[in-house]
C-alpha positions in Angstrom: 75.1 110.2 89.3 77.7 107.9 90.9 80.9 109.6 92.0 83.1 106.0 91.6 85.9 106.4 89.3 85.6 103.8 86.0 89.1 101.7 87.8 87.1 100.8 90.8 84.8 98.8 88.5 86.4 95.6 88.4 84.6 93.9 85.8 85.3 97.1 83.0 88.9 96.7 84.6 88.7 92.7 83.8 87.3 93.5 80.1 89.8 96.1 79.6 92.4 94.2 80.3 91.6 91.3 77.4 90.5 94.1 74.9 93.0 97.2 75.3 95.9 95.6 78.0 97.5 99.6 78.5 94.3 101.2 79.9 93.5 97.9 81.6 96.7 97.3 83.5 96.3 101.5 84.5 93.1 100.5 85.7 94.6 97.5 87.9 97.3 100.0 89.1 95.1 102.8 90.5 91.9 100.7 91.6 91.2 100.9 95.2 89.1 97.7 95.6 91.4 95.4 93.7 93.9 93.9 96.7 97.4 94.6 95.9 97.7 90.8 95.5 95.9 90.8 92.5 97.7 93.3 91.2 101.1 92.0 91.8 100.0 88.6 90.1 98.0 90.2 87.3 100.9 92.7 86.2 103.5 89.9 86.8 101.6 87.6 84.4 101.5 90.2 82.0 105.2 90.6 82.4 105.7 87.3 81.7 103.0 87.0 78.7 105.1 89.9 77.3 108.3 88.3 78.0 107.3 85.1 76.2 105.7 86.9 73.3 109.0 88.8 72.6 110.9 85.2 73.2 108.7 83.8 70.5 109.1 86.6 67.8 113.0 85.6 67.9 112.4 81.7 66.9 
């Protein structure tokens, strides 16, 4: 059996994060082989999906 945690898989983490965004952007956080790059863009887009989304609600 393989000892690699299920957030060092990037492509469950990539699925995860269209299907259930919480678990997915936890994923993103505490993977090891995602670049800190990716994460910094990835949970800054989602900052700004959010931020748009709540914008939107209002009009």
């Amino acid at each position: 059996m393989s000892d690699e945690k299920w957030y060092n898989n990037s492509k469950l983490v990539d699925t995860l994060l269209f299907i259930i965004p919480p678990i997915g952007i936890y994923g993103v956080y505490k993977s090891d082989k995602i670049k800190s790059s990716v994460i910094k863009i990835s949970l800054g887009l989602i900052g700004f999906l959010g931020f748009v989304a709540t914008i939107a609600s209002f009009i």
